[in-house]
N, C-alpha and C positions, 0 to 999 in steps of 0.2 A: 333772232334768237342767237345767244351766244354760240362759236362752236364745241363749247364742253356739254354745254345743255344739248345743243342737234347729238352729239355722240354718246350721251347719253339713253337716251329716248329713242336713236335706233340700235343700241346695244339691247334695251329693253324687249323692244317689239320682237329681237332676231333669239332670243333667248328661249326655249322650249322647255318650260319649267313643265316639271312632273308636277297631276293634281297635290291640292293641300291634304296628307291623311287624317283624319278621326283622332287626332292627338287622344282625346279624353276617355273615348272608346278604349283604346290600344294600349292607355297607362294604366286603366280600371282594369283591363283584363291581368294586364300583366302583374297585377298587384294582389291579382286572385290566384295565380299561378303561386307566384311567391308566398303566400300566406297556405297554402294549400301541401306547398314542400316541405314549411321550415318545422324539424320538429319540436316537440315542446323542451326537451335539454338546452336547446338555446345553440348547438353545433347545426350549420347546414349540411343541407343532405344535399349527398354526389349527387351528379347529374347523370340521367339517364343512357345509358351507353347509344351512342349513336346521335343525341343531342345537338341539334347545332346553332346558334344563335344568327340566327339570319339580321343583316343590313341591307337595308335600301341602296343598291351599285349607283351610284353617282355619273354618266355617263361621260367619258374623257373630253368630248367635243363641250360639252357643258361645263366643263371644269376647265380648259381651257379660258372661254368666253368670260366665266366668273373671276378668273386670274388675271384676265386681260383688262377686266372694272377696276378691279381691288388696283392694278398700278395705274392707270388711267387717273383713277380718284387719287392716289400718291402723287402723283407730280402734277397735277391740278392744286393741293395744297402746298406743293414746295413754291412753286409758281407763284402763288396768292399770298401764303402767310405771311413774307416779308413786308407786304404793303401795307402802310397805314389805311385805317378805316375799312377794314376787308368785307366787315358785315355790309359796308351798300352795296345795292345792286348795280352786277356791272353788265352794261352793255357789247361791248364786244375788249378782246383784245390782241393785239399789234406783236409779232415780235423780231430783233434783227439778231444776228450774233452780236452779245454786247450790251444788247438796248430790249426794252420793253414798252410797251404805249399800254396803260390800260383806260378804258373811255367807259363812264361811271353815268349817273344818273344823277348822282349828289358827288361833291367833291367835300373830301376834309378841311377842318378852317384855315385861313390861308394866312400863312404865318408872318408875320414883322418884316420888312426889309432886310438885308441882310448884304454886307460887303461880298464880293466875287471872292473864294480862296481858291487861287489858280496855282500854288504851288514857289517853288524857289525860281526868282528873274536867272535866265539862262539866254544862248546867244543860241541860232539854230546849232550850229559845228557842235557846242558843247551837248548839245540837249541829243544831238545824232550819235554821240559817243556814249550817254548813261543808257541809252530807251534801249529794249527789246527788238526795235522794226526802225526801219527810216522813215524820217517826218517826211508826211506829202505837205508840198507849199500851195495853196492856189496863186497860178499865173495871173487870174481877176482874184482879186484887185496889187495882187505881188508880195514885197516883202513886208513883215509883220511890224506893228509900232509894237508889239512886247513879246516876245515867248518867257514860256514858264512851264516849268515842270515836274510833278509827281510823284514820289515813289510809292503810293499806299494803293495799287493795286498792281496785280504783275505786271513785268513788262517796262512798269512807268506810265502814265500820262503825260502828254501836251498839249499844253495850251496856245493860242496866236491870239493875237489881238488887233483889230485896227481901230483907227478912232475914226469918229463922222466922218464923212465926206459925200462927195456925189456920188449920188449911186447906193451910198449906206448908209441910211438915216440914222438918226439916234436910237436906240432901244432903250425904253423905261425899264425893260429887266435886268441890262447889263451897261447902262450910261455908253455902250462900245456901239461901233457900225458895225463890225462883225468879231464876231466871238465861233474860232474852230478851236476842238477839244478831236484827238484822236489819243486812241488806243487799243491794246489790242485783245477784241473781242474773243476770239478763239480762247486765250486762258480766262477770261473773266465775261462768261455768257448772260448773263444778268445785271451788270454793272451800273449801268443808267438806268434809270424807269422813271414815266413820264405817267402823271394819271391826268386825266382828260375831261371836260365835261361836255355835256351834250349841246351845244353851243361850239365847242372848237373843233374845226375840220380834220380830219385823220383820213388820211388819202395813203395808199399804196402805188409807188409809181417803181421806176427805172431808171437810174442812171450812168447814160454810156454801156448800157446789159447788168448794171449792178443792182440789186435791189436798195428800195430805199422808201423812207416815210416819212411822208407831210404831215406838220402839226401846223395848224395856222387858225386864226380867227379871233377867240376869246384867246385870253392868257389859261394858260396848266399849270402842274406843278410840276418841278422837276428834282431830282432826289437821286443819291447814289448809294448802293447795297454794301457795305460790310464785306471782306472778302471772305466769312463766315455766310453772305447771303441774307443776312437781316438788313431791315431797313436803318439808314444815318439819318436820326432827327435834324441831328444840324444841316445836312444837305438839303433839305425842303428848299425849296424855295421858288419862287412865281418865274416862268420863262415864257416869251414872246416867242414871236415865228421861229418855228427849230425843221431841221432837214436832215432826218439820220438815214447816214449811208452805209453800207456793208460793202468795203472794196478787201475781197481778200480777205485775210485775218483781222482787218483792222476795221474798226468803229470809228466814222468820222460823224462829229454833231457840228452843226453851222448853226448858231443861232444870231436873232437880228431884226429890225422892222423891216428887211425886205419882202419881195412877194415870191411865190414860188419861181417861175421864172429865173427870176434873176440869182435865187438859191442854187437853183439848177445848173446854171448857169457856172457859178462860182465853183461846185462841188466837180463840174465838167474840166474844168483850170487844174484838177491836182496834179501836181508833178512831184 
């Protein structure tokens, strides 16, 4: 069961709702009160000295609980809205600074191919001088066959690239052996999102004490939010093995035909 559904259902059970009153009972009578005062000039008549119009007290531990649903359900649809297809049913979902996994039951249709847009060709030194954060390199496999980088979310993005080799097979999703993409998550918490299907592994692991998640198996979709937080149609697009890390303020993505291991592995090298 998802965890908005489990917090749901025990918010419900924990909730000590006062019986349902006689609505129909309570509005007939009160209509016989009223019909009983008004006189016939068509002015209402004062009310009785002493008179007081009783409310049902709402109890503050209960009004708490209910405030605590009403935002609960607000950021469950802040969270959800932006993703395409929202009405399937989702299975569970993933989150890092930065990054979102959601893993679905149906996945929406899987769009056309689409070239990489990695941003403006840059050298590291230059890309270290526009970005928000310093670029981490991985030591496996070393220096990048291309950086590239960003400005449409804050901070900057960067991009690395290397091409096939041993050790990094071709990826059908990005023709690269490895494709890292960092930036920095702390200003932009929802930036990546990734939906999932029930066929592709979504593993929660650690790397080096950092947290971090495995997409592996079947292909996903992979997509990036608007710095308004809506979903970018044009960023759809199909991704193979992905490894998001949360080091710090920064969101590092490895994607690639390798296996986790050796994800691991590489994401372990940043310097």
């Amino acid at each position: 069961m998802p965890e908005l559904e489990r917090m749901l259902a025990r918010l419900g059970e924990e909730l000590d709702w006062p019986p349902t009153p006689d609505l129909a009972r309570s509005v007939m009578a009160r209509i016989d009160v009223e019909a009983a005062t008004e006189p016939r000039g068509g002015e209402p008549r004062p009310a009785r000295p002493g008179a007081v119009r009783h409310r049902r007290a709402f109890p503050i531990a209960r009004r708490s609980l209910a405030l605590a649903l009403v935002a609960l359900l607000l950021l469950a649809g802040a969270a959800f809205a932006a993703l395409p297809g929202v009405r399937d049913a989702v299975l569970d979902f993933f989150g890092l600074q930065g990054a979102t996994v959601e893993q679905r039951t149906t996945l929406p249709r899987t769009p056309p191919p689409r070239p990489l847009h990695l941003g403006q060709p840059a050298t590291l030194a230059g890309a270290a001088a526009g970005l928000g954060f310093a670029p981490l390199v991985p030591a496996d496999p070393g220096e990048p066959d291309g950086v590239y980088v960003r400005k449409t979310v804050p901070g900057g993005e960067l991009s690395l690239t290397y091409l096939p080799r041993a050790g990094l097979p071709r990826a059908r999703s990005t023709k690269l052996g490895l494709l890292v993409t960092e930036f920095r998550g702390d200003l932009s918490p929802e930036y990546a999102g990734k939906i999932a299907g029930q066929a592709t592994r979504v593993e929660r692991l650690r790397v080096d004490g950092h947290p971090a998640i495995w997409v592996a198996g079947a292909p996903h979709l992979f997509f990036y939010r608007t710095p308004d937080g809506q979903f970018a149609d044009r960023s759809l697009r199909i991704a193979q093995n992905v490894l998001l890390l949360q080091r710090g303020r920064l969101l590092i993505r490895l994607e690639g035909a390798m296996d986790r291991d050796r994800a691991v592995a590489i994401a372990g090298s940043l310097r």
